[in-house]
N, C-alpha and C positions, 0 to 999 in steps of 0.2 A: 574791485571794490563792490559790487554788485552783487557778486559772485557772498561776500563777506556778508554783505547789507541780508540778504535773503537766509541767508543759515541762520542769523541773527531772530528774523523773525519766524522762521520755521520753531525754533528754540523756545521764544515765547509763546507762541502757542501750542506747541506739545506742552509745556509748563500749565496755560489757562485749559487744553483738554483734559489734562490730568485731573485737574481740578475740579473741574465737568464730570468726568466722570465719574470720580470720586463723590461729588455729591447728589448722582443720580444712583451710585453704591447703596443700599440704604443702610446708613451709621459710618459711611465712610469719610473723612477727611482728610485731605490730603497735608494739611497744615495742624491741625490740634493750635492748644495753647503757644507751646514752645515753636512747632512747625510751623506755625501761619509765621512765624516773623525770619525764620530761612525764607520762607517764598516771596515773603513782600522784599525781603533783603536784594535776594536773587532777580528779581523783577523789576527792581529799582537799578540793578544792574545793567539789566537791557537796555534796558529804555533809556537811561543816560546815554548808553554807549550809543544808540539807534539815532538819540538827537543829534551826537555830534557828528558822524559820520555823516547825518543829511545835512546839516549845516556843513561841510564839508564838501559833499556833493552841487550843493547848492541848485540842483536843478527841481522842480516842479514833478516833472515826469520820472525822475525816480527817487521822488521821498516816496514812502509807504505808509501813508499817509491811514487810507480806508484798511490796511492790513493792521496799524498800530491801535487803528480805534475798536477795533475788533477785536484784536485783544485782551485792550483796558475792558469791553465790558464783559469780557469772559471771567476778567480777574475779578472786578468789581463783584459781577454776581455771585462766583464761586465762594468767594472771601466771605461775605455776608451771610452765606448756607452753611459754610464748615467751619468759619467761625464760632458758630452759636452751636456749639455741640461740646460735651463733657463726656469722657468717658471716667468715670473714677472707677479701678480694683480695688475689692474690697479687702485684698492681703497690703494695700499700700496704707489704709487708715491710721492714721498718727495714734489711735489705741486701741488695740483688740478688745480691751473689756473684760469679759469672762469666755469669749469667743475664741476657739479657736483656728490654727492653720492647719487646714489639712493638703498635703501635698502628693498622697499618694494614688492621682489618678490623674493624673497630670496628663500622662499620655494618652487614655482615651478621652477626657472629656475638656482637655486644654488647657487648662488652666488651674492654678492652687485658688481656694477658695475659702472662709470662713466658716465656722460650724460650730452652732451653739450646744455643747456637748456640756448639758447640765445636770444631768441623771434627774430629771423629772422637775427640774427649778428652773424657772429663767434666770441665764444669765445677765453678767452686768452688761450693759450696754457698750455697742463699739460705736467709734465716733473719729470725724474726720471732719475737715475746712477748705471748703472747693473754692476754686474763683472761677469765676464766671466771666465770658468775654464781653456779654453785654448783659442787661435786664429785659424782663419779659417772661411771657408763659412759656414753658418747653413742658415739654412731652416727659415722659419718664418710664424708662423700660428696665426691669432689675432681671441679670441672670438668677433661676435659681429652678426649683422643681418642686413638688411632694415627693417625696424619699419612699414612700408605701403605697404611691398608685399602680405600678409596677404591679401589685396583685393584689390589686383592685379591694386593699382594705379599706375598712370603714374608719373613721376619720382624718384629721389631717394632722400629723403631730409637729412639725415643723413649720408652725405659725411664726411669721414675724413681722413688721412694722418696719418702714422708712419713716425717719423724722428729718425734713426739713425746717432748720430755725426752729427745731422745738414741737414744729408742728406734723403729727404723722400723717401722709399718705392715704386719701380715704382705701384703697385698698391695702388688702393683708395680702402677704407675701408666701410661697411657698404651699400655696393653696392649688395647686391645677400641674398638671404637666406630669407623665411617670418619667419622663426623660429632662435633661435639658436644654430651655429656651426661655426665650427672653420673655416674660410678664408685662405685661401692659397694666403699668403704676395710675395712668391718667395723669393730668397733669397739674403743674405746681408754676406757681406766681413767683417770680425770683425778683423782688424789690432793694438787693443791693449786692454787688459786686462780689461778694463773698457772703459764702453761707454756712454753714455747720450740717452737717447731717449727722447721725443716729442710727444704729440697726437697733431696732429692740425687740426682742426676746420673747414669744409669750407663751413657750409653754417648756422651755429647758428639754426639749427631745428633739437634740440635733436638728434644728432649722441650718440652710446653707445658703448661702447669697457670694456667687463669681463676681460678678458687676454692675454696675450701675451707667445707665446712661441716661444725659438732659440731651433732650434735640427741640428743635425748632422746627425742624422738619416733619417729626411726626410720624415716619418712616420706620418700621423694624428694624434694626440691625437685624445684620446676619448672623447665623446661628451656628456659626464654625464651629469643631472641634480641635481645628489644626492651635498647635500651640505657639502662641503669639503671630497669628495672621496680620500680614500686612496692614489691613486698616487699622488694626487695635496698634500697631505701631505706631503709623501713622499719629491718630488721636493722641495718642500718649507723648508723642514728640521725641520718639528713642531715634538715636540716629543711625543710619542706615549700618555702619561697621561697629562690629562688637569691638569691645574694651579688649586689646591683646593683652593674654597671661600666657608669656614665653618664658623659655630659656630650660624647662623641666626635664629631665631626664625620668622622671617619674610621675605618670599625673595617673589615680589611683580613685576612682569615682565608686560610691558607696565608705560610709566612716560606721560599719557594723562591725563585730570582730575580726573578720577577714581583712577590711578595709584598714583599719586599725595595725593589726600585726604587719601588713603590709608596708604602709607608709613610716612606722617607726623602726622596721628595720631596716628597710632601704635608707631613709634617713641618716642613721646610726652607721652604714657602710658607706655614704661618703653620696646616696644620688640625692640631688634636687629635688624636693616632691612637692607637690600639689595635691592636697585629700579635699574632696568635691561632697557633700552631703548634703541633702537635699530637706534636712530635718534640724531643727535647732540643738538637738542633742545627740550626743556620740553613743557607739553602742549597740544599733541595731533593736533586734530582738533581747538583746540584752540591758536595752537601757531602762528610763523609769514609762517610758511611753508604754510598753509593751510587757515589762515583766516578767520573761523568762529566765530562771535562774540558768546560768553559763553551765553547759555541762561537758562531758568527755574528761577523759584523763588525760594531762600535760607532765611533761618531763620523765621520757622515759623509751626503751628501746633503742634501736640503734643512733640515735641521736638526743638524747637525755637532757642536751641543751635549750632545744626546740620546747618552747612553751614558757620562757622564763620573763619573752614579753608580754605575753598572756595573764600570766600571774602577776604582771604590775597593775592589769588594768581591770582585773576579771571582779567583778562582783563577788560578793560575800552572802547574798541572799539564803535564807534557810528553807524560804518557802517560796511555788512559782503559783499567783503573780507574790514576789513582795512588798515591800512597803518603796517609797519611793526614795527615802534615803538608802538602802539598802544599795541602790544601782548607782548612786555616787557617780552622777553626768558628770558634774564638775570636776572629779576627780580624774576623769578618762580626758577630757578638755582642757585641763592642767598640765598633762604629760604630752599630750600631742604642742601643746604653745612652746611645753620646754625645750622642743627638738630646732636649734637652729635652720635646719635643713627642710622642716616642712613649712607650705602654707594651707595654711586652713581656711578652707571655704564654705560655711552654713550656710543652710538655708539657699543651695545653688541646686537647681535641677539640671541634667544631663539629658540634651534632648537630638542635638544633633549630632554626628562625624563624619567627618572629611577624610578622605581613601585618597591615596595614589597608588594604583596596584593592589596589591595585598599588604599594602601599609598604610595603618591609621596614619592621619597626618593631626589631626586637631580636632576635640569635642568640643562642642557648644554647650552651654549652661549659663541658666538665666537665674536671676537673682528673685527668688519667690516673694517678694518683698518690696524691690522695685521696679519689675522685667528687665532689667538691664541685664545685657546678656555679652558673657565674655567667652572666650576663644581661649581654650589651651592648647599648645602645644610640646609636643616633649618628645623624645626618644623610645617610650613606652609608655604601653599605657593598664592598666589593672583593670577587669571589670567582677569588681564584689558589689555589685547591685542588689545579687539574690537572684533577680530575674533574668540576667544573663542580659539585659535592655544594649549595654555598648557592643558586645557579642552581634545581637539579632541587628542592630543599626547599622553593624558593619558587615554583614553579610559573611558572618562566620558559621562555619557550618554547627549545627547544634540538634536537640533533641525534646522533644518532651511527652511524656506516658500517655495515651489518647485515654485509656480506661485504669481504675484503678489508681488514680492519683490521691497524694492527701491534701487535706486541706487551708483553711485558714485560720486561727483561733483567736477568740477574742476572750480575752479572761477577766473577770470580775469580782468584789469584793464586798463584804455588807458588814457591820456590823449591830449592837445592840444598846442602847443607851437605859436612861432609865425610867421614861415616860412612853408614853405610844408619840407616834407619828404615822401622819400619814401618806400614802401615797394616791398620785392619781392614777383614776384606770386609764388603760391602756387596749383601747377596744381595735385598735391598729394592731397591734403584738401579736406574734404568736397566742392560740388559745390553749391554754395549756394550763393542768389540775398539777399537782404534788407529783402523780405518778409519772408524769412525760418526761421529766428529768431525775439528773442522780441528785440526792439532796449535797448542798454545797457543802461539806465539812469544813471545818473551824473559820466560817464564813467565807471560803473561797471558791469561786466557780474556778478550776483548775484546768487544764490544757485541754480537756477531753471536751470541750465546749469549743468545739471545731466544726465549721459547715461549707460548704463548696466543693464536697467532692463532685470530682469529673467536672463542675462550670470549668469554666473558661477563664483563668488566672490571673489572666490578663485585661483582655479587656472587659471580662465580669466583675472584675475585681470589689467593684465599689458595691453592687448587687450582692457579692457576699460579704460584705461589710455588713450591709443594711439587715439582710437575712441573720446575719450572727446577731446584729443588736435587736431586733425582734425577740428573739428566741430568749435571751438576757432578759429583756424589758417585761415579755411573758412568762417568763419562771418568777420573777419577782413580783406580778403583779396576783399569781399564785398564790405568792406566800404572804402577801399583804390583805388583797381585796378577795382572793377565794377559799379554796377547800384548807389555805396553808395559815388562815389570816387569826385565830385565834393563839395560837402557839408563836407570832409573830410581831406582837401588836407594837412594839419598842424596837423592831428592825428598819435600820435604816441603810441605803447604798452610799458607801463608801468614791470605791473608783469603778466602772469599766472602760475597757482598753475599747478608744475609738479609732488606734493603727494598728492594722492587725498585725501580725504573728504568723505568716506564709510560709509551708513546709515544701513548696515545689512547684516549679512552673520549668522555663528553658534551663537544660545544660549544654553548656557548650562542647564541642567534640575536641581532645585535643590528641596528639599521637599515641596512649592507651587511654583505653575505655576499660577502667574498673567490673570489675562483675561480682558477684556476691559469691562465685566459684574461686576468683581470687584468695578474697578476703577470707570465706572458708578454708579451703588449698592451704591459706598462706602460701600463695605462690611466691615467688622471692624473685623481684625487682632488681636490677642493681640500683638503681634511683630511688628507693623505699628510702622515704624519711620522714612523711607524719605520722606519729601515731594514731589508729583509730579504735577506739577501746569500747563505743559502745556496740550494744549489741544493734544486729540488724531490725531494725525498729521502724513498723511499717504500718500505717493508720486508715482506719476503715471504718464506716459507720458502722453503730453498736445496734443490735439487730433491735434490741428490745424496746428501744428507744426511735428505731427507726418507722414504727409502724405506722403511725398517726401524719409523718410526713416525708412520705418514701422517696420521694424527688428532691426532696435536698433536705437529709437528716441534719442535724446540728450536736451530736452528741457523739464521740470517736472511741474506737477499743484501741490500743495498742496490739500489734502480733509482733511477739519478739524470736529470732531464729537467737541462738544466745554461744551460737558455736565460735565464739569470737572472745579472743586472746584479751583478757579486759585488765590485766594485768601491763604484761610487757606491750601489747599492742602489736598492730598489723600495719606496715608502716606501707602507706600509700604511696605510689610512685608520682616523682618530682612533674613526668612528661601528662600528667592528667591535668597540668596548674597551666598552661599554656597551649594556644589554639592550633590548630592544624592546618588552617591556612591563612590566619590574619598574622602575617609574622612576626607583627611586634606587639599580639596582646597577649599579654597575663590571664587569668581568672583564679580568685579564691573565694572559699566558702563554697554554698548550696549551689551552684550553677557550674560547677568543674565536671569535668570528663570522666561520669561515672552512670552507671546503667542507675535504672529507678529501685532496683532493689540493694545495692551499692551503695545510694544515697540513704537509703535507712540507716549506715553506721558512721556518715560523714559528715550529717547535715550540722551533727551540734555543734554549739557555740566552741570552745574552746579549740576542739578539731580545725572549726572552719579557721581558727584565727593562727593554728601555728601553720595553715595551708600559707596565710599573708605571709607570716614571717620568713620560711622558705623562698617566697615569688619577691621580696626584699632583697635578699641576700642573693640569689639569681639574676636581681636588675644589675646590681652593683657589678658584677661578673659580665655582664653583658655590655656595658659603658663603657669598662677597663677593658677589654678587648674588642669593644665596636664590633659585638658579634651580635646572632640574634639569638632567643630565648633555645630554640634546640641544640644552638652550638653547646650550652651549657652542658646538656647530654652529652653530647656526640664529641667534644674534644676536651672540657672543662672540668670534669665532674671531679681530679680531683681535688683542684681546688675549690670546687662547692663543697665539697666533703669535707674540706680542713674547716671554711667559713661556716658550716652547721654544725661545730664541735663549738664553736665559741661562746660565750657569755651573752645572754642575752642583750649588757649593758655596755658589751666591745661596741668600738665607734673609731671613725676616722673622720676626720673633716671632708677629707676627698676619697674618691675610689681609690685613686693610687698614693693614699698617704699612709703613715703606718698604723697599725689597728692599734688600738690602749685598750687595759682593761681597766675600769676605775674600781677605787675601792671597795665600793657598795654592790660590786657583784653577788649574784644571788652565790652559795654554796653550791658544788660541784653536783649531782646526783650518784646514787651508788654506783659501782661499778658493773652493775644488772641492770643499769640502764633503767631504774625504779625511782619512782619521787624519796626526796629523804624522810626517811624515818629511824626511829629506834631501832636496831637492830636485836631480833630476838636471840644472835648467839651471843649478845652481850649482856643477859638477863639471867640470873640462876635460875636454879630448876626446870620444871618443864614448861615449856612456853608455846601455846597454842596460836598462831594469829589467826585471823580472819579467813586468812585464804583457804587452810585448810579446815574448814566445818561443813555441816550441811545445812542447809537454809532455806526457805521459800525465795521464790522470787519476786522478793517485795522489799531484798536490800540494796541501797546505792551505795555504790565507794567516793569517798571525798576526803580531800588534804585539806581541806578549808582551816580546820583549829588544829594549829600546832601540837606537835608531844606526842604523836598515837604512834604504834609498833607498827614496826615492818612496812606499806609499801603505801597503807593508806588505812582508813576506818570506815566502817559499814554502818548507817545508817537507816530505822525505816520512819516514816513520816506518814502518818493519815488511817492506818491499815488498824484491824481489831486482830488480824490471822496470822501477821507475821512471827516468822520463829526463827533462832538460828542458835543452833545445838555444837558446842566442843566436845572432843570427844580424847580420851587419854587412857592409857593405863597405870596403875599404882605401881611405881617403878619399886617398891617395899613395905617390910609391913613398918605399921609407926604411925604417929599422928602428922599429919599435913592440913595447911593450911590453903583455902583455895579463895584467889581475887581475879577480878573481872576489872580490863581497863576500857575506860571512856573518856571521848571529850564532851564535859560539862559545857551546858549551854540553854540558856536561861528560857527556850523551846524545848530542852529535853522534859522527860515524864518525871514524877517525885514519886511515883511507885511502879517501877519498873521491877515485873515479876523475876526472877535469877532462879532457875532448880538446880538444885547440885545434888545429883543420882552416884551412890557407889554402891556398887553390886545392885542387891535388892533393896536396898534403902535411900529413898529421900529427902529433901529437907528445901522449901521455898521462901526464899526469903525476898524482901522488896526493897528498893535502892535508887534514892534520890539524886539523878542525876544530871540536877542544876547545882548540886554540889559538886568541886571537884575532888578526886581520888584522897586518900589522905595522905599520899606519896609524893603526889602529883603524878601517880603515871598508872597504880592498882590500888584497890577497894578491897577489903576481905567479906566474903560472904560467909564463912565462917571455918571450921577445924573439924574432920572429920578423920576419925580411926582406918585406916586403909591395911589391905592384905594384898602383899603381890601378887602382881598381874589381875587385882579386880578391875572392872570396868570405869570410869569414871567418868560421869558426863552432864555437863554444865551448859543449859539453855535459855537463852533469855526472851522473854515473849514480850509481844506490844499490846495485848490485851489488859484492860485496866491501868497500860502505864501511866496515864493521864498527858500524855504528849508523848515527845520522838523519841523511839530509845535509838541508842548508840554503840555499838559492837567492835571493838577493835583485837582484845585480845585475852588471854586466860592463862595465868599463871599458877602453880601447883606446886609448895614448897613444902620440908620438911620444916616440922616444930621440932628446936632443940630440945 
């Protein structure tokens, strides 16, 4: 009994040290709101049990008497100290405002945080309702930084205000620090139980506010990076074991295209998934955040099926950035709810995993919104982060270019009203005249508006955020307050993207490593099944642009190697989508097993998302045989091989239940393994496509608008130089009629120049085509007299077209 009586009180006071210590921690509590009443619960525990055991005991000489009182005032004092402390996050506020969440630095600086991202207005105010344990003055310390101390520019642009009950803080916030740490507010009178606070806004250029703490104490918090450190737990009153999310067969972290193809087709073959995204909307780089239109060609090559759940969810955008309906979130968020098989997780960050061996056993991810942090587990796991983040956590082997990397983009939009407005200067910005940038055409800062080459991707990340939005803020303040400001006076900003648009950071190693000798080669895989169609496409700062700030330019060339099959495709091997020694992780997308100049033709969107769809249809193979990801290789392949011929929209309830195809299956692709199109031997006369002309390299191929011939239609967009010339011979002599097919599209040009050259004579005619064909499939540019075998040749330029022209094909008929 003795032996009982003493653990008892050893318990209570490890209990009252903790608490001790904790509130000699500075900002630590061991109890918060919610946790002070476990401890008094727990304590009340004791201490019950402690009375009756001495009344039990009944002797003098061993009640613990002076041990019990020594505890009550450990508890006593402690209570009283950690009581009186608030920590409120500022991503938990009942209303963001105009404020928003920004979540993508989560890993170096801890936390998802707030950011008034107003293009030069202040935003509406965010606002939240604390309760407070008691009344009285406390102390007040707000996470947050100057976003521009960093290099040591002249003013402060991310001014902002705490309002307590209405009333703000005599300091301004966001004023000191290039790094972050806690701001000393001064302090504030709390005359009832509950109060209302307020960020407010004063200047709309990205202010950001992590936290807020009331103390009594007085004390700094600590200035952690670690992501959700014990005391902030504590404080917060999260309980020690995360929320279990079991039973997965598939848990699938990143919902970007990759993320995406992956989770809806594992879903569709029968595994459990779980898709983890750390961002309110689906999509990636493709969604409205970011505004990169989806690129690469799907459906085609040795697996022509591949891509068709790409093409349920893939944007329609005509220009990058687009408009924000254009990226249709809810439309990608719709198709992932429809899927029985998955659950869907916003707004969840990926922060920890748990190993047994060289098997993941379980990621952690917190709820950016109310730290609550849950536990997956599952049979596989997927990492389409982009950064390769569950890869590097789990100690997978991997890689990343020391020199020569590209960078980060952040894309922008303006347009023109019909009064002046104005802007404020921006003596923080970049300084920068007319000449330091490209001028934005048809008011878009476009993709080449990229800066961090060589930083650190990772944990610079946020630094070249800031650097892009400088560079933004000072091209426009150019064209407003400087040398740009007469010709501008009615320009106003639209959007700029405040998440960026990352071309490269970790890839993970898995049993081949890609090479760009491959993809050139076409070396031939047996595992080859994505296609990758763009050209090797590799970004480097733009010399002329670079000179004024050679250390970290903001402005990108493209260098395109273009020896790459852009038609049928180079179909990338299966063994690059899975790791080489974490044995049951996946990777799709940007972070897969491919050298840095490899990744030039694999990074894009639609690419990385038929990589997912692949690592789906692989999981399902690997549950059904309780094997791991290489067995698929090494003994399966060729039942992956039958499962990559199927419908994007085949589905089983279970791995081993039977596949259906439902009605609403996409149409088969040609037998060339080609998207579908018109076939040009089913057109009279002569019929020229696309693929054979000669052209600058200033045309894109896209299947986007229905009806065009042959495998796809060519496109150019922004350019004054672009050309692309057919070329034929007069199969006879006789009059012929010569038309040009396009898809109409209310961005194409209303005079798009058309030459039509036979022999030594021409004739240029011009053609609106935001109208469609009068066919619906060819346009006549007009009838000329022909002798056989003369020359005959039909060119269409972007110069003067007044927008995009569109190139698909050239047909050449006899007049009866």
């Amino acid at each position: 009994m003795e032996f009982f009586v003493k653990a008892l009180i050893r318990k209570l006071i490890r209990r009252s040290t903790l608490a001790a210590d904790c509130m000699r921690q500075p900002g630590g509590n061991s109890c918060g709101l919610i946790g002070l009443w476990r401890f008094r619960i727990g304590f009340l525990f004791i201490v019950v049990t402690l009375c009756f055991v001495c009344s039990v005991l009944r002797s003098p000489r061993q009640m613990p008497i002076r041990q019990i009182a020594i505890a009550l005032l450990f508890l006593v004092s402690t209570v009283s100290v950690s009581a009186d402390q608030v920590l409120v996050e500022a991503e938990s506020f009942e209303s963001h405002g105009g404020w928003k969440l920004d979540t993508q630095f989560i890993d170096t600086m801890g936390s998802p945080y707030l950011l008034a991202h107003g293009l030069g207005k202040p935003v509406e105010d965010a606002s939240t309702t604390v309760t407070f344990p008691s009344t009285g003055e406390y102390r007040v310390y707000v996470r947050t930084k100057d976003w521009v101390a960093r290099w040591n520019a002249p003013g402060q642009p991310g001014r902002f205000q705490l309002l307590v009950d209405g009333k703000p803080l005599k300091e301004t916030f966001g004023t000191q620090g290039a790094e972050w740490f806690w701001q000393d507010g001064g302090t504030v009178k709390i005359d009832h139980l509950q109060a209302t606070l307020r960020l407010k806004d004063l200047t709309g250029f990205d202010g950001r506010c992590d936290a807020i703490l009331f103390t009594k104490s007085g004390e700094t918090p600590p200035n952690e990076s670690a992501i959700l450190p014990q005391w902030r737990r504590e404080l917060l009153g999260l309980k020690e074991e995360p929320t279990e999310k079991d039973g997965y067969h598939l848990v699938v972290i990143g919902g970007g295209y990759a993320g995406l193809g992956a989770a809806i087709s594992g879903a569709r073959m029968g595994c459990k998934v779980a898709l983890v995204q750390n961002r309110p909307v689906l999509g990636g780089n493709g969604s409205s955040e970011i505004r990169v239109w989806a690129m690469g060609n799907i459906r085609r090559g040795k697996y022509p099926r591949i891509g068709e759940i790409i093409e349920e969810i893939a944007d329609r955008a005509t220009k990058s950035p687009g408009t924000y309906e254009e990226f249709e979130d809810a439309k990608k968020e719709a198709i992932v709810r429809a899927e029985d098989n998955i659950d869907l997780f916003l707004n969840h960050h990926a922060f920890k995993v748990e190993k047994e061996g060289a098997l993941i056993e379980a990621v952690h991810a917190f709820d950016t919104r109310t730290s609550e942090v849950k536990r997956f587990t599952g049979r596989f796991f997927v990492d389409c982060t982009g950064h390769g983040t569950i890869g590097h956590l789990a100690d997978a082997e991997l890689d990343m270019t020391p020199k020569g990397r590209m960078g980060m983009s952040n894309m922008w939009a303006w347009d023109e009203g019909n009064a002046p407005v104005s802007f404020p200067e921006t003596p923080w910005a970049l300084d920068l005249d007319m000449d330091d940038f490209p001028y934005p055409r048809e008011h878009h800062g476009q993709w080449f508006w990229e800066g961090g080459f060589d930083k650190d991707p990772i944990d610079g990340a946020e630094a070249i955020r800031d650097w892009n939005l400088r560079a933004v803020f000072g091209a426009f303040n150019a064209m407003k307050n400087g040398d740009g400001a007469d010709q501008h006076q009615t320009a106003f900003l639209t959007w700029i993207a405040y998440v960026g648009g990352p071309r490269e950071s970790r890839r993970l190693m898995g049993d081949v490593v890609l090479t760009k000798e491959d993809v050139i080669e076409k070396r031939d895989f047996k595992d080859g099944c994505v296609p990758t169609t763009w050209s090797i496409d590799l970004h480097y700062p733009k010399e002329q642009y670079a000179k004024k700030y050679p250390d970290n330019p903001f402005i990108s060339k493209a260098v395109h190697d273009r020896r790459i099959d852009r038609n049928y495709g180079y179909p990338v091997p299966y063994r690059c989508f899975y790791s080489r020694n974490i044995d049951n992780l996946f990777m799709a997308g940007r972070n897969v097993s491919v050298t840095h100049e490899a990744l030039g033709t694999t990074r894009v969107m639609k690419t990385c998302g038929m990589m997912g769809e692949v690592v789906g249809r692989a999981a399902s193979l690997c549950v059904l045989h309780d094997c791991l990801p290489r067995s698929v290789y090494e003994r399966y392949w060729d039942e992956m091989h039958e499962l990559l011929l199927l419908p994007g929209k085949a589905r089983r309830k279970t791995v081993d239940a039977e596949i259906k195809i439902p009605d609403d299956a996409m149409s088969k692709a040609t037998d060339q393994g080609l998207a579908q199109g018109i076939d040009p031997k089913s057109l009279h006369g002569i019929v020229i496509d696309d693929t054979e002309t000669k052209k600058s390299w200033k045309w894109r191929p896209s299947i986007s608008l229905e009806g065009f011939v042959g495998t796809n239609y060519l496109y150019s967009h922004g350019y004054d130089d672009a050309s692309i010339a057919y070329q034929a011979t007069a199969p006879s002599d006789g009059l012929f009629e010569v038309r040009i097919s396009y898809r109409p599209h209310a961005n194409c040009g209303t005079m798009v120049p058309v030459t039509v050259a036979v022999g030594e004579d021409s004739k240029t005619v011009t053609v609106n085509m935001q109208e469609p064909p009068s066919d619906g499939i060819f346009h006549s540019v007009g009838r000329f007299e022909m002798q056989k075998g003369a020359s005959v040749s039909v060119t269409l330029a972007t110069e003067g077209a007044g927008g995009d022209v569109h190139a698909d094909a050239v047909q050449i008929v006899a007049v009866p």
